[in-house]
FIGUGU-860525 format. One record per atom (N, C-alpha, C): x, y, z; atom name. Coordinates in steps of 0.001 Angstrom, whole numbers. Each point is the difference from the previous one (the first is absolute). Layout:
+---------+---------+---------+--------+
!       x !       y !       z ! drense !
+---------+---------+---------+--------+
!       X !       Y !       Z !     CA !
...
+---------+---------+---------+--------+
***
This chain:
+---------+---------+---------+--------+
!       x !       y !       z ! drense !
+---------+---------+---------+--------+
!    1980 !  122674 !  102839 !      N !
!    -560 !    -628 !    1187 !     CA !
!    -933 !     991 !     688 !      C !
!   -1088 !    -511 !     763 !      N !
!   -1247 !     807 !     352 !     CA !
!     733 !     246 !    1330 !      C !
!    -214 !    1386 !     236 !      N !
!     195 !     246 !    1445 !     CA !
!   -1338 !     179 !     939 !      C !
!     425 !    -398 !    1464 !      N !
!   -1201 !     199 !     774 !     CA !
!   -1041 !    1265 !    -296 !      C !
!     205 !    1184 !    -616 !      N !
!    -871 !    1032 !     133 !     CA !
!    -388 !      46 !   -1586 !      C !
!     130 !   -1131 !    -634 !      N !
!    -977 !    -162 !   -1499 !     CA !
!   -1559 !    -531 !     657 !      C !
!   -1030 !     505 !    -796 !      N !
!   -1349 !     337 !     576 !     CA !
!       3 !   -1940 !    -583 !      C !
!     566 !    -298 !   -1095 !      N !
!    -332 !   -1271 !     -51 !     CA !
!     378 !   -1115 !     540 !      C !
!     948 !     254 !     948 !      N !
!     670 !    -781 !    1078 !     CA !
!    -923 !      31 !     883 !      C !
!      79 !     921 !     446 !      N !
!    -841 !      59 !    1214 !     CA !
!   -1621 !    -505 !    -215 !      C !
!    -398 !     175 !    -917 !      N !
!   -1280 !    -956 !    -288 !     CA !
!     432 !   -1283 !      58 !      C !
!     599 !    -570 !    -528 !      N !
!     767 !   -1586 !      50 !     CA !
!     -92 !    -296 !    1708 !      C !
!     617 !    1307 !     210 !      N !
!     370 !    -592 !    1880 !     CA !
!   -1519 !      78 !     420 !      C !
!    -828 !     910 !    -164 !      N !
!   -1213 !     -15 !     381 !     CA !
!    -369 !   -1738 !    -404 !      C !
!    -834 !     345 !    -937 !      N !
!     -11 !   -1885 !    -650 !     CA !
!     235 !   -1188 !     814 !      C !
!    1057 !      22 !     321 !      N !
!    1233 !   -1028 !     789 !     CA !
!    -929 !    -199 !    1312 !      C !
!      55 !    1219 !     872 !      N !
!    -481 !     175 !    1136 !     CA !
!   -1287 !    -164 !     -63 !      C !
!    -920 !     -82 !   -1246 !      N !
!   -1772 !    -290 !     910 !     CA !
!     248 !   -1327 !    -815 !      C !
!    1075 !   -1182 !    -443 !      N !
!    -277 !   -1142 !    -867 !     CA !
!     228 !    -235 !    1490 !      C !
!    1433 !      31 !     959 !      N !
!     508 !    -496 !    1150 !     CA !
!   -1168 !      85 !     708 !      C !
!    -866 !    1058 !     232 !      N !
!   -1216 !     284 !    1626 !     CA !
!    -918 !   -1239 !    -665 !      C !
!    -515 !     178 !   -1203 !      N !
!    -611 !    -651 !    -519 !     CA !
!     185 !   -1795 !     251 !      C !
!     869 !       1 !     -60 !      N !
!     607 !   -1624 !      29 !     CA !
!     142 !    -697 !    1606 !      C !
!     249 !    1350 !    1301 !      N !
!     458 !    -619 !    1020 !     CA !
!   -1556 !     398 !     714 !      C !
!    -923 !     495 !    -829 !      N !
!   -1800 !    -113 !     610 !     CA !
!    -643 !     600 !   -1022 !      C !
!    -549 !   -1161 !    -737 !      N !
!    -802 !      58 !   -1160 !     CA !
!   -1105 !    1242 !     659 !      C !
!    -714 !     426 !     231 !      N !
!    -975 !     560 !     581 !     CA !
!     527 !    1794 !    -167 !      C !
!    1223 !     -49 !    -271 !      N !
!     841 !    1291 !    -332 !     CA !
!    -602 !     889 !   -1298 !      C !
!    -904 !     709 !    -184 !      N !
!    -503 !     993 !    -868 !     CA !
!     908 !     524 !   -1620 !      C !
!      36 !    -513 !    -877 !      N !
!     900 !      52 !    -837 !     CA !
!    -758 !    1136 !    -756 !      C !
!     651 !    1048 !    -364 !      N !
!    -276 !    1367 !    -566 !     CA !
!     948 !     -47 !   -1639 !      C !
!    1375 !      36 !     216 !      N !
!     504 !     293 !   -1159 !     CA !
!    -740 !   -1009 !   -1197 !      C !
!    -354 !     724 !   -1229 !      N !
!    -435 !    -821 !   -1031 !     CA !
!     886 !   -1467 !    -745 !      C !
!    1340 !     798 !     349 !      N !
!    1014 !   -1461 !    -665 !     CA !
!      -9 !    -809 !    1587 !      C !
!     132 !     281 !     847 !      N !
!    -241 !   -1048 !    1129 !     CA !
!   -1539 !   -1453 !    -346 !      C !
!   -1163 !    1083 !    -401 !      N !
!    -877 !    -568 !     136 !     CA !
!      91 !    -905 !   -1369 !      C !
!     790 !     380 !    -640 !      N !
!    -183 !    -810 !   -1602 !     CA !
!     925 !   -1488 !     233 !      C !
!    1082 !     875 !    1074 !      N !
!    1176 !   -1559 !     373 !     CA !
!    -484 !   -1322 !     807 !      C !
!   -1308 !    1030 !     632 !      N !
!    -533 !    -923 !     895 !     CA !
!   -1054 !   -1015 !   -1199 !      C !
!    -703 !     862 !    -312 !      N !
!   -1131 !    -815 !   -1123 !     CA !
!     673 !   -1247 !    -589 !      C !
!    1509 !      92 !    -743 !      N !
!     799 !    -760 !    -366 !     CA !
!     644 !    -936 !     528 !      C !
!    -365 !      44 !    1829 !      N !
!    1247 !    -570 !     239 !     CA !
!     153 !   -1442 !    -264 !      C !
!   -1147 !   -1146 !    -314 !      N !
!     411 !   -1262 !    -405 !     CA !
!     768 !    -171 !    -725 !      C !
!    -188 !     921 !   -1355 !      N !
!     976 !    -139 !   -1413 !     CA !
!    1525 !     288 !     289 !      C !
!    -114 !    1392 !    1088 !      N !
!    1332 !     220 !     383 !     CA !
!     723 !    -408 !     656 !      C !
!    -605 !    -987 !     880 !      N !
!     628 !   -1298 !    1301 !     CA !
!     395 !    -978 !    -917 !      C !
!    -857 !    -126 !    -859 !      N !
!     682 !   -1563 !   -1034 !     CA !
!    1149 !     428 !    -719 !      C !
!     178 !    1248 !    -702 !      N !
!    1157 !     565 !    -384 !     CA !
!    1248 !    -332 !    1070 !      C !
!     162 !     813 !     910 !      N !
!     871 !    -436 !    1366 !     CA !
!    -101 !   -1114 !    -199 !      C !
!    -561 !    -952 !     486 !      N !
!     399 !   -1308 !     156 !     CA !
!     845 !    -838 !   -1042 !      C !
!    -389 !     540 !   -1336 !      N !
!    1055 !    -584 !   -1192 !     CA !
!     832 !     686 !      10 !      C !
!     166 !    1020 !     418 !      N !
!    1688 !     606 !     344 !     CA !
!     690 !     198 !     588 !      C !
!    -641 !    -711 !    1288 !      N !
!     545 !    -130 !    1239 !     CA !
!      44 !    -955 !     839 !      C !
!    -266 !   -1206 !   -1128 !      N !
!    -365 !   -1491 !     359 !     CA !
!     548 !    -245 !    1241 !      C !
!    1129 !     126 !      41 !      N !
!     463 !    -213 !    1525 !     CA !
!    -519 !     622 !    1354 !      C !
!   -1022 !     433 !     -80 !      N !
!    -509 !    1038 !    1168 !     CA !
!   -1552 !    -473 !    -175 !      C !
!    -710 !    -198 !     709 !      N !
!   -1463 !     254 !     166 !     CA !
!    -441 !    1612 !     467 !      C !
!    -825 !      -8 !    -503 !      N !
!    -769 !    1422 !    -278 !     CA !
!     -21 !      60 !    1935 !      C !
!    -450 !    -704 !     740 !      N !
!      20 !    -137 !    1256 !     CA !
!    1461 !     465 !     831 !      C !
!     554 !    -508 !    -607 !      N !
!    1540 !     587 !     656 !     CA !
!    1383 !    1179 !     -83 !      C !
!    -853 !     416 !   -1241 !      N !
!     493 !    1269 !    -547 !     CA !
!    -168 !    1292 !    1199 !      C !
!     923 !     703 !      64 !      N !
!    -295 !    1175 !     890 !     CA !
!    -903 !     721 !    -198 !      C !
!    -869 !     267 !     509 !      N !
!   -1118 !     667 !     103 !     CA !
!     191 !    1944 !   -1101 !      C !
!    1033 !     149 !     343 !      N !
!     372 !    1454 !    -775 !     CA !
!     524 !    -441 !   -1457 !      C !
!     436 !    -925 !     -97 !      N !
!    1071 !    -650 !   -1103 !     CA !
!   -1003 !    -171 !   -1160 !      C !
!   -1158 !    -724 !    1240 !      N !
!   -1179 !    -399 !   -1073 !     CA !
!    -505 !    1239 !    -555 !      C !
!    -927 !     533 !     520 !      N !
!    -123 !    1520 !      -8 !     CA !
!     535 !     665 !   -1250 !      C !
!    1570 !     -36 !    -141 !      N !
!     501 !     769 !    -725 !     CA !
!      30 !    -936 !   -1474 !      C !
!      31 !   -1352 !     580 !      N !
!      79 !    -784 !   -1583 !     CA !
!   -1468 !      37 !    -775 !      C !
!   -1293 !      16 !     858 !      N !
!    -886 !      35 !    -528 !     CA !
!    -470 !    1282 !    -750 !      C !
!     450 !    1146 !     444 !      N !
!    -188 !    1390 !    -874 !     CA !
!    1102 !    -656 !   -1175 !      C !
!    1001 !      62 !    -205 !      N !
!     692 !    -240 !    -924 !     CA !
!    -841 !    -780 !    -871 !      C !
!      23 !   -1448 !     675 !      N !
!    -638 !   -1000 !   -1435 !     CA !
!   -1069 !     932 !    -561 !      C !
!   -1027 !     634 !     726 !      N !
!   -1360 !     647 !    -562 !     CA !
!     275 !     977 !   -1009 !      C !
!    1311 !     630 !       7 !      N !
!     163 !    1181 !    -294 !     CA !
!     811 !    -651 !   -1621 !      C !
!     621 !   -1219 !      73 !      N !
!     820 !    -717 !   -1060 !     CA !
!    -560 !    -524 !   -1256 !      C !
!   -1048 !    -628 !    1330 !      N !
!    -891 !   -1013 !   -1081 !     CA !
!   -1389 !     207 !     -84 !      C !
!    -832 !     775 !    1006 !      N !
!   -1027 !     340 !    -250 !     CA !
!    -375 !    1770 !    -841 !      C !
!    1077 !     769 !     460 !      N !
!    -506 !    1345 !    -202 !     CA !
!    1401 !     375 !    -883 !      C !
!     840 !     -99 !    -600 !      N !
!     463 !       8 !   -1391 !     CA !
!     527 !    1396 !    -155 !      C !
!    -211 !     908 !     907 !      N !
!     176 !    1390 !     380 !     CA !
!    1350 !     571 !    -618 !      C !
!     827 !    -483 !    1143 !      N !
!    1844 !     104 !     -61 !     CA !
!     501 !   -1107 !    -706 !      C !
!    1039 !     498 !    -186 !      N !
!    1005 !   -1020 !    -784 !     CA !
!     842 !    -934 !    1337 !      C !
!      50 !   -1248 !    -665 !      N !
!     425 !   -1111 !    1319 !     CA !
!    1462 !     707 !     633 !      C !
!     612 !     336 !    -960 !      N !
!     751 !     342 !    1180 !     CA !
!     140 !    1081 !    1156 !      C !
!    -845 !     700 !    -382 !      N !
!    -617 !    1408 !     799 !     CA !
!    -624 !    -823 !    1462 !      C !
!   -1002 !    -867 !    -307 !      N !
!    -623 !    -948 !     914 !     CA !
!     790 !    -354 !     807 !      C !
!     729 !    -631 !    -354 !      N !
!    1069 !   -1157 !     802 !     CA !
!     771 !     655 !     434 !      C !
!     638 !    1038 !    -459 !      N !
!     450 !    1104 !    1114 !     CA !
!     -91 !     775 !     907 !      C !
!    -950 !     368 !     -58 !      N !
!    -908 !     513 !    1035 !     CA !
!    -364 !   -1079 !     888 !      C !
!    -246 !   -1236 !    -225 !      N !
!    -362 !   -1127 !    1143 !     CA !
!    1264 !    -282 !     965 !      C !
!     940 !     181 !   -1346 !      N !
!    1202 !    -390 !    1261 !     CA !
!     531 !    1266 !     814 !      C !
!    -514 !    1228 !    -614 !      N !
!     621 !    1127 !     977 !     CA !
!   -1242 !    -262 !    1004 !      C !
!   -1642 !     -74 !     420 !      N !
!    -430 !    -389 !     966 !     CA !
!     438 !    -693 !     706 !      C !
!     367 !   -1527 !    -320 !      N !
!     977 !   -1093 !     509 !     CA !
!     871 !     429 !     904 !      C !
!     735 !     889 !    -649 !      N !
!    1418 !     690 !    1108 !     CA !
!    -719 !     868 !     765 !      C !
!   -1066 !     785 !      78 !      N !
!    -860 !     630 !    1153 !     CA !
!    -458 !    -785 !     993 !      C !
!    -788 !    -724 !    -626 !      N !
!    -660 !    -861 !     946 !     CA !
!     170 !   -1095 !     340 !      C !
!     803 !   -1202 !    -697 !      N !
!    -102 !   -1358 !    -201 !     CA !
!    1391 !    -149 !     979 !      C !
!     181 !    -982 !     372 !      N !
!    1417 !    -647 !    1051 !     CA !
!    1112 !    -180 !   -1387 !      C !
!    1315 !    -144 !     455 !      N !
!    1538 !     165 !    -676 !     CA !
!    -476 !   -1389 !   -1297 !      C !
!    -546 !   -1088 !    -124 !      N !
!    -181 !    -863 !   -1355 !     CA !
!   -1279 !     877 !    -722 !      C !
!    -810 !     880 !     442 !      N !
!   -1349 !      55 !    -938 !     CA !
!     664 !     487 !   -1446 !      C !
!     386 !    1406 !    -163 !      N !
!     657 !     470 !   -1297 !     CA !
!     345 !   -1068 !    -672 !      C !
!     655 !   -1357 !     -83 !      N !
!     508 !    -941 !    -955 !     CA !
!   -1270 !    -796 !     -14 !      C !
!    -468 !    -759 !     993 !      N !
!   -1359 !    -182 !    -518 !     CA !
!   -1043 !     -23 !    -430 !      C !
!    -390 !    1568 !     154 !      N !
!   -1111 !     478 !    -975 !     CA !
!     884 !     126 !   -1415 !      C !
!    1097 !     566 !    -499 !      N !
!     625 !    -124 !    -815 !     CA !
!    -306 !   -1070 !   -1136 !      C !
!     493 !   -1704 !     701 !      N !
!      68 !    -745 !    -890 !     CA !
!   -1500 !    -531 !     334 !      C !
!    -892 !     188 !     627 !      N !
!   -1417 !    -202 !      38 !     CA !
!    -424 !     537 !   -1361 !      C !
!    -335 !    1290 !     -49 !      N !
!    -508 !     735 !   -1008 !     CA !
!    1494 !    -189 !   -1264 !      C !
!     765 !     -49 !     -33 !      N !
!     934 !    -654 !   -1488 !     CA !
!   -1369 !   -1438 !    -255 !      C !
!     130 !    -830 !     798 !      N !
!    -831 !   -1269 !    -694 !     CA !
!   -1603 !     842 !    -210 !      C !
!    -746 !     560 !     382 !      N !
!    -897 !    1084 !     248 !     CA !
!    -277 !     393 !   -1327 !      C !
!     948 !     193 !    -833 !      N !
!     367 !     769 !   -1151 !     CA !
!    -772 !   -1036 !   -1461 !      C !
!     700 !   -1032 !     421 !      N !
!    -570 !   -1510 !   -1102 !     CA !
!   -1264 !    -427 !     202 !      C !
!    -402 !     126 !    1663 !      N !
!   -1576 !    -432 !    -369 !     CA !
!    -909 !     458 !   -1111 !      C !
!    -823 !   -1720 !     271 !      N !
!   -1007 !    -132 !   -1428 !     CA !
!   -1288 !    1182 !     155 !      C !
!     -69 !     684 !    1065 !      N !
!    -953 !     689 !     862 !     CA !
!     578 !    1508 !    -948 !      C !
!     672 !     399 !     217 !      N !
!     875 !    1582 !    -487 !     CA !
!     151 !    -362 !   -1614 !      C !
!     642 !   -1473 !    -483 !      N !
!     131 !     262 !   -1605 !     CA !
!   -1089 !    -146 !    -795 !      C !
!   -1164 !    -763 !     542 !      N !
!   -1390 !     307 !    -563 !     CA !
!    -642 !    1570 !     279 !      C !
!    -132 !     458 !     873 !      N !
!    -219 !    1323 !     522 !     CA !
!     988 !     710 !   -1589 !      C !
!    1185 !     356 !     475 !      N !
!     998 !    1304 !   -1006 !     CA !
!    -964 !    -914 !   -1693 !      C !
!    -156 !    -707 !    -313 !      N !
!    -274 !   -1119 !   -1223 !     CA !
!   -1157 !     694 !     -46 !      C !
!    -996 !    -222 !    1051 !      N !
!   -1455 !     628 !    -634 !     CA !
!      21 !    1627 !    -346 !      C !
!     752 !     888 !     684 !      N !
!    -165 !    1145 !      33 !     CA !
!    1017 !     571 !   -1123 !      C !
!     978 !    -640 !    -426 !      N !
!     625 !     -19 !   -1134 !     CA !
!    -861 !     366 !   -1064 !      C !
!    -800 !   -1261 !    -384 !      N !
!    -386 !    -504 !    -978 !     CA !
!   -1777 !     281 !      23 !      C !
!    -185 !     809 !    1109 !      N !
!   -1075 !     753 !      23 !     CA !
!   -1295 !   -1064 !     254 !      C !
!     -91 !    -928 !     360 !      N !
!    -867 !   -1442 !     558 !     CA !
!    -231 !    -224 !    1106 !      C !
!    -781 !   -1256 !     110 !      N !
!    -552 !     191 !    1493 !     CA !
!     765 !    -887 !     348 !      C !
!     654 !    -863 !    1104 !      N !
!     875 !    -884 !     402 !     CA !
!    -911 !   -1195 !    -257 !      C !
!    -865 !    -725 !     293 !      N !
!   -1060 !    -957 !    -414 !     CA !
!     126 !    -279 !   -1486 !      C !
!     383 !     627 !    -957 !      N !
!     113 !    -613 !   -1172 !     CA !
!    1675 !    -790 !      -9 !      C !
!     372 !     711 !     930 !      N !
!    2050 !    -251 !    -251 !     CA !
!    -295 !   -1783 !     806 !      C !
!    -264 !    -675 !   -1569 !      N !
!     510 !   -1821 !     997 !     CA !
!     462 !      59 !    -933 !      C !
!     614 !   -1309 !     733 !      N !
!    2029 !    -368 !    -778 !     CA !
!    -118 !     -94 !   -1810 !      C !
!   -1682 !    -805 !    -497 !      N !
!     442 !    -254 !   -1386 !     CA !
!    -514 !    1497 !    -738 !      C !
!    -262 !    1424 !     547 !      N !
!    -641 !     742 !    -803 !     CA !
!    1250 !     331 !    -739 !      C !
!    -311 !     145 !   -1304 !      N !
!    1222 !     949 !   -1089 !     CA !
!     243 !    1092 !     141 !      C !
!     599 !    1122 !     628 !      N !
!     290 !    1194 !    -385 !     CA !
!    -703 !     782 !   -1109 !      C !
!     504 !    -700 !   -1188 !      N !
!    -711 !    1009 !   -1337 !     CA !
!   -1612 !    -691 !    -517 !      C !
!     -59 !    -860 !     190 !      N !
!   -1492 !    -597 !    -555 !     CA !
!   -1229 !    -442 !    1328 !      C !
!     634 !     -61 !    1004 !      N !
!    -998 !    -358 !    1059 !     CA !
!    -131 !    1056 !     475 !      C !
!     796 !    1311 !     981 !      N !
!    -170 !     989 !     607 !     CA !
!     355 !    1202 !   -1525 !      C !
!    -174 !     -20 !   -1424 !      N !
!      -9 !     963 !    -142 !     CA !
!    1227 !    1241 !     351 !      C !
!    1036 !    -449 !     144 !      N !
!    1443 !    1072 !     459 !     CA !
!     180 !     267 !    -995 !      C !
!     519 !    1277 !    -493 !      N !
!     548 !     413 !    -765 !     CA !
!    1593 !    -435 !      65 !      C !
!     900 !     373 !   -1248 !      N !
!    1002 !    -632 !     109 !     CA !
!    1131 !    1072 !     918 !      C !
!    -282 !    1354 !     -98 !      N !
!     236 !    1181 !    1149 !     CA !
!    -137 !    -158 !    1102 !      C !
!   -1304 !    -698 !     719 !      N !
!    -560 !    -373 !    1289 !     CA !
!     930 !   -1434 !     755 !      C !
!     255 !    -896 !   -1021 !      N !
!     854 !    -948 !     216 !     CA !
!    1331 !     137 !     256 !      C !
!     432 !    1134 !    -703 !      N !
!    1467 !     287 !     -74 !     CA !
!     359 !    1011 !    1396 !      C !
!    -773 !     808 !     231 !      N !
!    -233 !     499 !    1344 !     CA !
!     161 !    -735 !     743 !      C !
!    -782 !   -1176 !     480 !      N !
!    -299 !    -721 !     605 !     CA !
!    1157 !    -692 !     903 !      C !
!     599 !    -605 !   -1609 !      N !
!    1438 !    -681 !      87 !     CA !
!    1296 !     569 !     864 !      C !
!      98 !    1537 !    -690 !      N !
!     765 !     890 !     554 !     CA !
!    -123 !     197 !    1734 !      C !
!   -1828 !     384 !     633 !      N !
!      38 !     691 !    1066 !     CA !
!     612 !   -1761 !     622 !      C !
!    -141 !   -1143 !    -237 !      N !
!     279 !   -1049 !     739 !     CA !
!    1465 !    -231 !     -22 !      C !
!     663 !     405 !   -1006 !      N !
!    1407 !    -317 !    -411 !     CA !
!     361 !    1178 !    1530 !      C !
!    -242 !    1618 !    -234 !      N !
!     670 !     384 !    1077 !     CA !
!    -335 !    -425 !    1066 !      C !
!   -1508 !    -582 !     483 !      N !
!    -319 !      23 !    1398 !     CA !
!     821 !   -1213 !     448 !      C !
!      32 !    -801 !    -714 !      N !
!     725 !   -1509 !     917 !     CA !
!     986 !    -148 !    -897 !      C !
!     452 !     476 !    -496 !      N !
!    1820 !     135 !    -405 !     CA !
!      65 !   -1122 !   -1470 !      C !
!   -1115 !    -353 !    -615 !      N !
!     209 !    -823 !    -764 !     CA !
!     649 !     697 !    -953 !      C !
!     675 !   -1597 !    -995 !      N !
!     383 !     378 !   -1555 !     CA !
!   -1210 !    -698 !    -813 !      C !
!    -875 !     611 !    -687 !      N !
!   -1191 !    -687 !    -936 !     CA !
!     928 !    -892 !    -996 !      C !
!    -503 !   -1320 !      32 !      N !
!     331 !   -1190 !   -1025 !     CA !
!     776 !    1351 !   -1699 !      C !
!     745 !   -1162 !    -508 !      N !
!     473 !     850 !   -1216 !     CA !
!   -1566 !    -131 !   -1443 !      C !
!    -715 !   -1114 !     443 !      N !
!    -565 !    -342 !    -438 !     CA !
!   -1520 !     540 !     684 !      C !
!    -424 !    1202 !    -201 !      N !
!    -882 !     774 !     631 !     CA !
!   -1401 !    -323 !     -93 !      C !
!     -83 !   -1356 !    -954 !      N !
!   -1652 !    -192 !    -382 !     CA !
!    -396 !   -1142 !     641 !      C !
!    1264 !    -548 !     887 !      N !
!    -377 !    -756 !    1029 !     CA !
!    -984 !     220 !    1135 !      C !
!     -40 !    1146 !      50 !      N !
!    -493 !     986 !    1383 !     CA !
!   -1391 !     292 !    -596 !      C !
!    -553 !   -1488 !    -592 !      N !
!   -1206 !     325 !    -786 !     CA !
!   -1391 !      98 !     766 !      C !
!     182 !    -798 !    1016 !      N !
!   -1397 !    -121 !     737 !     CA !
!     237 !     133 !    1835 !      C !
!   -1302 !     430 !      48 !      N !
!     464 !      84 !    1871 !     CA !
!    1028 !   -1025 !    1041 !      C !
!    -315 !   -1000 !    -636 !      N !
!     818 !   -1237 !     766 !     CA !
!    1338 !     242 !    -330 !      C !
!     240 !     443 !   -1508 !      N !
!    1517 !    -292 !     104 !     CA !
!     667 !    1296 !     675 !      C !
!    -689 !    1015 !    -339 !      N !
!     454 !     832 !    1210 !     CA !
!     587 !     -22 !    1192 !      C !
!   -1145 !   -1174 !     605 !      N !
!      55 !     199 !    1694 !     CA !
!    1265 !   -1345 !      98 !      C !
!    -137 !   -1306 !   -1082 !      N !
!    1093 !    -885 !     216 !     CA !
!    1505 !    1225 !    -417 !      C !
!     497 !     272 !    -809 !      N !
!     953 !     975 !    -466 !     CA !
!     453 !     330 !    1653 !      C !
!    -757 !    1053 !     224 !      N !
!     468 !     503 !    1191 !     CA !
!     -48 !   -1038 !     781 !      C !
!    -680 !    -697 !     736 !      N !
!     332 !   -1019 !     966 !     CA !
!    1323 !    -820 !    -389 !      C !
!     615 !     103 !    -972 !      N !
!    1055 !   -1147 !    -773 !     CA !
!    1248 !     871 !     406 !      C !
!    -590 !    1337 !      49 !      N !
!    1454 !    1482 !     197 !     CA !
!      -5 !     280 !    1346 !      C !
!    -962 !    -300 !     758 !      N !
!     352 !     574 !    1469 !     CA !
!    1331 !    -883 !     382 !      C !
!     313 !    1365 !     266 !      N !
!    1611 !    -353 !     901 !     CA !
!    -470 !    -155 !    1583 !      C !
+---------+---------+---------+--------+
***
């Protein structure tokens, strides 16, 4: 667990604090580079929230809560950096800094559903498999449309098996084309 005087915590807390100034008066000067990248993003990353937090409008979310969920998603599904659970831990130790006595369980199972978006498994998919995300639609093939090697695929399989807890079909040549991918996992989210 990161303690307050890790230089990468404290960037996180930095982060947190110009997403929050940022949010309660747009007109707020955004300096940090991952601030400015969360901001560039933030449509993609508001629609994320909203499918994982269906019950909440982006509007009614706590202003810090948000803050802290939106570095996370960016950091999950856009910037591929850390490993999810490094992410999500760190969101919820912010959470317990900053957020009121429910945030920690909510950003929690926010970013758990966070984890399955079609946004993050196309993203880890293109960079896997070394492609641009624009070729990844549902009917491309793995080995004859994008060109994967059968190494690149098997990678692939694996980094998704640990990130969202799957078991890959016994029957592995199912997992033949982008779609069945993204149905597979949508069929396994718990």
């Amino acid at each position: 667990m990161k303690t307050s005087l890790d230089p990468r915590h404290q960037k996180r807390q930095q982060i947190v604090q110009e997403l929050f100034a940022a949010s309660a008066n747009p007109k707020t000067k955004i300096a940090d580079p991952k601030s400015v990248a969360v901001t560039q993003n933030l449509t993609a990353i508001d629609a994320i929230i909203s499918d994982s937090a269906p019950e909440w409008e982006i509007a009614k979310i706590n202003p810090i809560d948000l803050a802290i969920l939106r570095l996370a998603i960016y950091e999950l599904c856009f910037e591929l950096t850390e490993p999810p659970k490094v992410v999500i831990d760190e969101a919820i130790e912010l959470a317990k800094e900053f957020g009121g006595d429910t945030a920690p369980a909510f950003i929690n199972g926010a970013l758990g559903k966070a984890l399955f978006s079609k946004t993050r498994v196309l993203k880890v998919m293109a960079t896997k498999l070394g492609i641009e995300e624009e070729k990844l639609v549902p009917e491309a093939n793995l080995l004859t449309d994008l060109n994967a090697t059968d190494l690149e695929i098997a990678d692939l399989i694996t980094v998704l098996e640990k990130d969202l807890n799957l078991i890959p079909p016994p029957d592995i040549s199912r997992l033949s084309t982008v779609g069945s991918i993204l149905e597979y996992i949508e069929d396994h989210n718990e």
